[in-house]
C-alpha positions as CSV (number, residue, x, y, z in Angstrom):
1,X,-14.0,-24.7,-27.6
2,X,-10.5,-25.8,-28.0
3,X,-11.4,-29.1,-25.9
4,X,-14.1,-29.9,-28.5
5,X,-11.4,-28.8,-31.5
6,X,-9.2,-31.5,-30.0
7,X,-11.7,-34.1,-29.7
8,X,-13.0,-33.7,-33.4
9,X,-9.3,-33.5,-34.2
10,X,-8.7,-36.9,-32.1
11,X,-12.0,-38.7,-33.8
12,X,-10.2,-37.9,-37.5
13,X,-6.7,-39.2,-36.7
14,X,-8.8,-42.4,-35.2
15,X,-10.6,-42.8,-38.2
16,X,-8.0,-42.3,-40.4
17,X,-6.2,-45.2,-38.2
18,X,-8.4,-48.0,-39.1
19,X,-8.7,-46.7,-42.6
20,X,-5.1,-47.3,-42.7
21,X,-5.1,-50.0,-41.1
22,X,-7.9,-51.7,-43.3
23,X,-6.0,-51.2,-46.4
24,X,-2.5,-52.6,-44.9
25,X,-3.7,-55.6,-43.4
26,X,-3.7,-58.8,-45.0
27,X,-7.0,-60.2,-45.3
28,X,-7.3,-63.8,-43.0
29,X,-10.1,-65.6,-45.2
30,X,-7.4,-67.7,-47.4
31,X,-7.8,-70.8,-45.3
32,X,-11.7,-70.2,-45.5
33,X,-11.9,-69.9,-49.0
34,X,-9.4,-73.0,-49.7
35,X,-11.4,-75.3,-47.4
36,X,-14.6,-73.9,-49.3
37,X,-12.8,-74.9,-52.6
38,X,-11.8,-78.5,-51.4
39,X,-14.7,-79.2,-50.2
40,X,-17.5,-78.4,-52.4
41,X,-15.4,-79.1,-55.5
42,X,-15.1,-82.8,-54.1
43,X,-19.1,-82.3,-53.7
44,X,-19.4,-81.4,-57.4
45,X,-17.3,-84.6,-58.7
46,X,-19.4,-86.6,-56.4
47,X,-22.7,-84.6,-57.5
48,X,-21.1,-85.2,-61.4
49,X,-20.5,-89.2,-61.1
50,X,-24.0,-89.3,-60.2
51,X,-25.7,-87.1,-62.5
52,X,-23.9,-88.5,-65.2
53,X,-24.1,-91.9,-64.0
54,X,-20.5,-93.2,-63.0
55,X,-22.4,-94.3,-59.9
56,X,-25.7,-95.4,-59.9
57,X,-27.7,-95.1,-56.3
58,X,-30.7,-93.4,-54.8
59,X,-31.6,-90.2,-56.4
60,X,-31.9,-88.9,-52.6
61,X,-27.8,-89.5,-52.2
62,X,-27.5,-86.4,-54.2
63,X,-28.9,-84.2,-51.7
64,X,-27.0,-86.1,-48.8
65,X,-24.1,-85.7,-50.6
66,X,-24.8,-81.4,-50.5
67,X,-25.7,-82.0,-46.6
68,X,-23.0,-84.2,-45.8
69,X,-19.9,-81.5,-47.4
70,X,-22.4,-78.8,-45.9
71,X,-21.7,-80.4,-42.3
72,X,-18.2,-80.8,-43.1
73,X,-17.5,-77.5,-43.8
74,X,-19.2,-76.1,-41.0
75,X,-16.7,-78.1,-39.0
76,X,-13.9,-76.9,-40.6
77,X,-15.4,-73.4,-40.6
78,X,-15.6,-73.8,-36.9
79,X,-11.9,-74.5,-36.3
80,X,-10.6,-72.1,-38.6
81,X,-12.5,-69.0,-36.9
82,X,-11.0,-70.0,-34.1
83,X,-7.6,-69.9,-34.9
84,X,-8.4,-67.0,-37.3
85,X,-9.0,-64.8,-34.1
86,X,-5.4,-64.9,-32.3
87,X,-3.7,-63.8,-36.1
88,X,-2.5,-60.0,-36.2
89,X,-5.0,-57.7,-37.9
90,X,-7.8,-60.0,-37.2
91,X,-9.6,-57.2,-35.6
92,X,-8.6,-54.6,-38.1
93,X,-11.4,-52.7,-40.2
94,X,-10.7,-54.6,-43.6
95,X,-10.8,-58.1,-42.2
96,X,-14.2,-57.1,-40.0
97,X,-15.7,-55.7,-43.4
98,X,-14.5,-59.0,-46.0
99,X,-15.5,-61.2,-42.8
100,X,-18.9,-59.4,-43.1
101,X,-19.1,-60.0,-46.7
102,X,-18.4,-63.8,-46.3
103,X,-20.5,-64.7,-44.0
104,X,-23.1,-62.9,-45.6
105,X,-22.5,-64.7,-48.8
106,X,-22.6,-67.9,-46.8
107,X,-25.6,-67.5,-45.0
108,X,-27.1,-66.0,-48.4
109,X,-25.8,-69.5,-50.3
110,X,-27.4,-72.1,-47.7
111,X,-30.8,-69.9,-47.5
112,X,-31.2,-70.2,-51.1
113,X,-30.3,-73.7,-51.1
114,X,-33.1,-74.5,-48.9
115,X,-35.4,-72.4,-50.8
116,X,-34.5,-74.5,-53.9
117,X,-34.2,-78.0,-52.6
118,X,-38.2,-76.4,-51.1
119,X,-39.3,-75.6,-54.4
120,X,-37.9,-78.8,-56.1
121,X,-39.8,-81.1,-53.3
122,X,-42.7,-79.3,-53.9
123,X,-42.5,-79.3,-57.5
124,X,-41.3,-82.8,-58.2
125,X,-38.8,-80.7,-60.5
126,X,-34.6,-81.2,-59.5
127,X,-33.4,-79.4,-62.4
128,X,-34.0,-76.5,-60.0
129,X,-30.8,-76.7,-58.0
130,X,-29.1,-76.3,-61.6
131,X,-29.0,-72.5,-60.4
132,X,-26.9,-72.9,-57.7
133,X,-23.7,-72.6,-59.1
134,X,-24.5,-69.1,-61.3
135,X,-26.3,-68.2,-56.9
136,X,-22.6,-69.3,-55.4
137,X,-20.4,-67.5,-58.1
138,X,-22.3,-64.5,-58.5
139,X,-22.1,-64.1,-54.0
140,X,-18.4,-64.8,-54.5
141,X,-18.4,-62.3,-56.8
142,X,-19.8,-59.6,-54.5
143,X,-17.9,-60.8,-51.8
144,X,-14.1,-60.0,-53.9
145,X,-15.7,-56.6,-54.6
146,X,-15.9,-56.0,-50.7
147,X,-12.4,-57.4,-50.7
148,X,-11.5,-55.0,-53.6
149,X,-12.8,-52.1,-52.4
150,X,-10.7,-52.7,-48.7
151,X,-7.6,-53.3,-49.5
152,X,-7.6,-51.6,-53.4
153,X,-6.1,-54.6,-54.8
154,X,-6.4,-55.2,-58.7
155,X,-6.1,-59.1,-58.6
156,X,-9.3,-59.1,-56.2
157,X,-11.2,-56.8,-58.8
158,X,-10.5,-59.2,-61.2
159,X,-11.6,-62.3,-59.2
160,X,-14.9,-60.9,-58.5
161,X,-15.2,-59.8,-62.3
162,X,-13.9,-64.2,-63.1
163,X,-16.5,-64.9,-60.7
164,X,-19.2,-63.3,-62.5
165,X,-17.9,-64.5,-65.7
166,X,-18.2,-67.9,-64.2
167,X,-21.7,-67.8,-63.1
168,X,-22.8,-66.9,-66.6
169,X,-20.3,-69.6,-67.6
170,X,-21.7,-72.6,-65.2
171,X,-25.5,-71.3,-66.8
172,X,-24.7,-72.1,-70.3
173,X,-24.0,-75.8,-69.4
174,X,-27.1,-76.0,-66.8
175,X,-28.8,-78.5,-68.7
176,X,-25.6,-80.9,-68.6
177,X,-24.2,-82.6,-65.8
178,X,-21.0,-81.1,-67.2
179,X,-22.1,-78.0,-65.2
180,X,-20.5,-79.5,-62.1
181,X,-17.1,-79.8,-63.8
182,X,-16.6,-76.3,-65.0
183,X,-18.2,-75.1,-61.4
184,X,-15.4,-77.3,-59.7
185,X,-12.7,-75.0,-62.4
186,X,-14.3,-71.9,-61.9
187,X,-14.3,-72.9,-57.7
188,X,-10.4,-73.6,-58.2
189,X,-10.1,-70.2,-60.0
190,X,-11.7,-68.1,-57.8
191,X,-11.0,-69.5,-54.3
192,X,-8.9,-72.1,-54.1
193,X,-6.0,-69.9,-56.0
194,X,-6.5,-66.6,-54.4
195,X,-7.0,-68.6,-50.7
196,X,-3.7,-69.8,-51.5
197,X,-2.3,-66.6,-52.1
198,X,-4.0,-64.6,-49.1
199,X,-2.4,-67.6,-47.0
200,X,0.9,-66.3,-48.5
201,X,0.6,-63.2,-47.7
202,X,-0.3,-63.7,-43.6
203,X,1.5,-61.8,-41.5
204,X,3.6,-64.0,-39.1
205,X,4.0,-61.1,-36.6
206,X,1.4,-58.2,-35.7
207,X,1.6,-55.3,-38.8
């Protein structure tokens, strides 16, 4: 009895461990999220010039132009992982849960983005991939919750809550190829900035 006493007692102080240890750990995702930012906010200028006609080519160099930064950030993606994994507390429960929460919100944002770029091929209809941005914000969105909830931080609370204001933003100019100007903003608001600052606050040394 006082062997099984001990080994509830031992499962609690573990658990209470990587609680601890989720909440103290700085989250690892900043170089993620900036390289997210760069990228697909140089995508929506490029996406902008042509839907607005600063450059005039193929129709079909739009979606080349979503492949081609979709490809480069896989790249990147690759790389930073990579050296993500030898940085202190990459193992730790928060950074497990928010890398969760990414990925899912990355695999969640390319699905879709097939689904549309489906339906628009089918339908003859492009306007269609106009709901991509409110998709992207409103996943960033969830994904600063997860980040919120973690590490109890106010500024990631009200991230996700710019993020959804965003998406409801980005939908009010869907009919406008303005919409890829204030997605590239809201982008800079709500990753590039806090990327930055998560970078900031990674720990040169284990915690």
């Amino acid at each position: 009895m006082t062997r099984d006493t001990q080994t509830i007692q031992d499962d609690i102080a573990y658990m209470r461990a990587l609680a601890h240890e989720g909440r103290h750990a700085p989250l690892l995702a900043g170089p993620v999220l900036v390289a997210a930012a760069v990228i697909f906010g140089a995508a929506n200028l490029g996406q902008w010039a042509l839907q607005s006609g600063v450059v005039s080519v193929s129709p079909w160099a739009q979606l080349w132009l979503w492949i081609g930064a979709g490809v480069v950030f896989a790249g990147v993606l690759t790389v930073l992982i990579g050296r993500m994994k030898g940085r202190p507390g990459y193992n730790s429960s928060g950074n497990t849960a928010v890398g969760a929460a990414w990925s899912g919100v990355g695999y969640g944002i390319f699905v879709t983005w097939l689904g549309l770029v489906a339906l628009a091929a089918k339908s003859g209809d492009w306007r269609w991939m106009m709901v991509m941005p409110t998709i992207v914000l409103v996943a960033y969105g969830s994904a600063w919750m997860v980040g919120a909830a973690m590490t109890r931080t106010r500024w990631m609370t009200m991230t996700a809550l710019l993020s959804y204001a965003g998406a409801v933003a980005v939908a009010w100019f869907a009919d406008t190829p303005a919409i890829y100007l204030v997605f590239t903003v809201v982008l800079a608001a709500v990753a590039l900035i806090p990327g930055l600052i998560l970078m900031r606050q990674e720990p040169s040394e284990v915690v």
